[in-house]
C-alpha positions in Angstrom: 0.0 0.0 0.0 1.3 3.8 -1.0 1.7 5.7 1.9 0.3 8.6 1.8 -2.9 8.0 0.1 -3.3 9.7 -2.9 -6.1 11.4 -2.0 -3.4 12.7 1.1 -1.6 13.6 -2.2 -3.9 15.6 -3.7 -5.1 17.6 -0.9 -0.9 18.7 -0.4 -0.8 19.3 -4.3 -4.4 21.6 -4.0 -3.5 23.1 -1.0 -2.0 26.2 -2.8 -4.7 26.8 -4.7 -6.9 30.0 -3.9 -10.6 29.2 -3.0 -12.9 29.3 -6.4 -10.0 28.3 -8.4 -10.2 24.8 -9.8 -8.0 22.3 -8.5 -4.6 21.1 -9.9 -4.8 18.0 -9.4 -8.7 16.3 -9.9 -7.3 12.8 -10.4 -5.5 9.9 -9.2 -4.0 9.5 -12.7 -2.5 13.1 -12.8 -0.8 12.2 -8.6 0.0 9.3 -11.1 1.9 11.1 -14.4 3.7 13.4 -11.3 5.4 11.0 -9.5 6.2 8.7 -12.4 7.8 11.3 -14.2 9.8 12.5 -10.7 11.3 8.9 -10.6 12.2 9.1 -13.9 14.3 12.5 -13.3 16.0 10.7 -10.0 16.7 7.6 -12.3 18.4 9.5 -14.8 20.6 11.2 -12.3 18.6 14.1 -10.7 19.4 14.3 -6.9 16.6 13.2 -4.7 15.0 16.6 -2.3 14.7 14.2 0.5 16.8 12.0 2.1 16.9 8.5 0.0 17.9 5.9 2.5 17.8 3.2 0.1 14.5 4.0 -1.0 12.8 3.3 -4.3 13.0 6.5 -6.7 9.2 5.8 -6.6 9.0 6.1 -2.7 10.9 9.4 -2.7 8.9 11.0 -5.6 6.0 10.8 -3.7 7.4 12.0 -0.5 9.1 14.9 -2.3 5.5 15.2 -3.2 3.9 15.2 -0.3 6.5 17.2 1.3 6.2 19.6 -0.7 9.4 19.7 -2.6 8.4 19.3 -5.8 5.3 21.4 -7.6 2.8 19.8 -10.2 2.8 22.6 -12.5 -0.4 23.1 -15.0 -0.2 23.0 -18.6 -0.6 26.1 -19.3 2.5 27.5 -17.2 4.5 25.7 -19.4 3.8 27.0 -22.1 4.3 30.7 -20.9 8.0 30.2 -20.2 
């Protein structure tokens, strides 16, 4: 079992957003896309924002996450910069 939850996850990941905004994150599949594509960045040599301890670069995606550490940026941000 993932711990946190992902719905833990998304209330971290919404918590920035201002109140009649719509949520970030409406999905599991978009907590997801986020941490897969975290793990992928450690894998390829990106260093971890948390302490690894032998973790997973799964495990430490989502607790960057959940921490935090990292941001799930919208499309639309992207493609301003």
């Amino acid at each position: 079992m993932l711990h946190p939850s992902y719905s833990d996850l998304m209330e971290v990941v919404n918590s920035e957003v201002e109140e009649g905004e719509q949520p970030l994150v409406q999905s599991r599949y978009s907590i997801v896309l986020a941490t897969a594509k975290r793990a992928r960045q450690i894998i390829a040599g990106e260093e971890p924002l948390v302490p690894a301890n032998g973790k997973k670069p799964l495990s430490i995606a989502v607790e960057e996450l959940y921490e935090s550490k990292v941001k799930i940026v919208g499309e639309d941000v992207d493609s301003e910069e």
